[in-house]
C-alpha positions in Angstrom: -9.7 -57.6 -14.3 -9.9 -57.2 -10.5 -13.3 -55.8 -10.8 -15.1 -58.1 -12.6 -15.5 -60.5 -9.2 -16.5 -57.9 -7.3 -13.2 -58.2 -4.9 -10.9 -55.2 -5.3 -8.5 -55.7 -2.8 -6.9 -53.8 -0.2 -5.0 -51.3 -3.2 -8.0 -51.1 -4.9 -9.6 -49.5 -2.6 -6.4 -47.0 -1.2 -6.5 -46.0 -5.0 -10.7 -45.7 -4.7 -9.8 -43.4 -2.0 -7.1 -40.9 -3.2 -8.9 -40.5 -6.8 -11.8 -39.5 -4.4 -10.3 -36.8 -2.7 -8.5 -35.6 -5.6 -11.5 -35.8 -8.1 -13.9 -33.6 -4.9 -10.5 -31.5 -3.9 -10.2 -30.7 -7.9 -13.9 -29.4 -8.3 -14.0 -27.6 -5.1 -10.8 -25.6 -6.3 -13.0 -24.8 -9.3 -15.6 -23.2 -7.6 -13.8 -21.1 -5.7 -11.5 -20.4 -8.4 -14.7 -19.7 -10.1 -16.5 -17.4 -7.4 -13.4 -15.2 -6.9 -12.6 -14.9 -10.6 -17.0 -13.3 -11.2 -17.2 -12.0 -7.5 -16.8 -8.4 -6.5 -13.3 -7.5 -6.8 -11.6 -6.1 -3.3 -9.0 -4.6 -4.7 -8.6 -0.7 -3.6 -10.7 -1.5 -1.1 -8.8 -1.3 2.1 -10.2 0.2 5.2 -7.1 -0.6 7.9 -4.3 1.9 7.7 -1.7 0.0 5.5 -0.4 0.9 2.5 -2.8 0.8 -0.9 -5.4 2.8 -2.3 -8.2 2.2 0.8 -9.7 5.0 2.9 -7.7 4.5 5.9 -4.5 5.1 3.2 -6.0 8.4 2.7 -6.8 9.2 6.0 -3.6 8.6 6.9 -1.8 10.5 4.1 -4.3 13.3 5.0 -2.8 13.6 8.6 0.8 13.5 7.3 0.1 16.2 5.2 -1.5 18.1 8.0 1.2 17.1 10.4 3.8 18.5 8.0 2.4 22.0 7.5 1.1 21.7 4.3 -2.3 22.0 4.9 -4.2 23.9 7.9 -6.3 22.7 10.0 -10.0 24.1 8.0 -8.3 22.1 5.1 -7.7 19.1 6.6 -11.4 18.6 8.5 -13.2 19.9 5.6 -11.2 17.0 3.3 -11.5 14.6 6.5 -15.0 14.8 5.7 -15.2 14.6 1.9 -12.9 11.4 2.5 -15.4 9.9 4.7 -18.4 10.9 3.8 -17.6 9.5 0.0 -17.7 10.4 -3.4 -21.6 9.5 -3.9 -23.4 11.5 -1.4 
């Protein structure tokens, strides 16, 4: 019944506030939520040399290999360039 003279009062408008940024905080979540959820996944797709399933990982599993002894050098620039040249050209 504090509405109906058109005076809220000071809580009023606190609570006018806070269900505000909840209600706008709540959708924006959504979205993003949203976008990630149908967006291009990134997953395997790491180019810096840390560990997962990106073409720096290979590159640098490559050198160990070569490093080791267990390829030669022909076999390692020859897969060096498979590895960056890609799988579709």
């Amino acid at each position: 019944m504090m509405f109906w003279n058109g005076n809220m009062g000071g809580w009023g408008y606190v609570l006018m506030v806070i269900s505000f940024v909840l209600f706008w905080g709540a959708v924006i979540a959504a979205v993003v939520l949203l976008a990630r959820a149908l967006g291009p996944s990134t997953r395997g797709r790491n180019t810096e040399g840390s560990p997962g399933t990106g073409l720096g990982y290979a590159e640098n599993l490559l050198a160990e290999r070569f490093a080791r002894g267990e390829i030669d050098e022909t076999e390692y620039t020859s897969r060096l360039s498979v590895l960056r040249r890609g799988p579709n050209r």
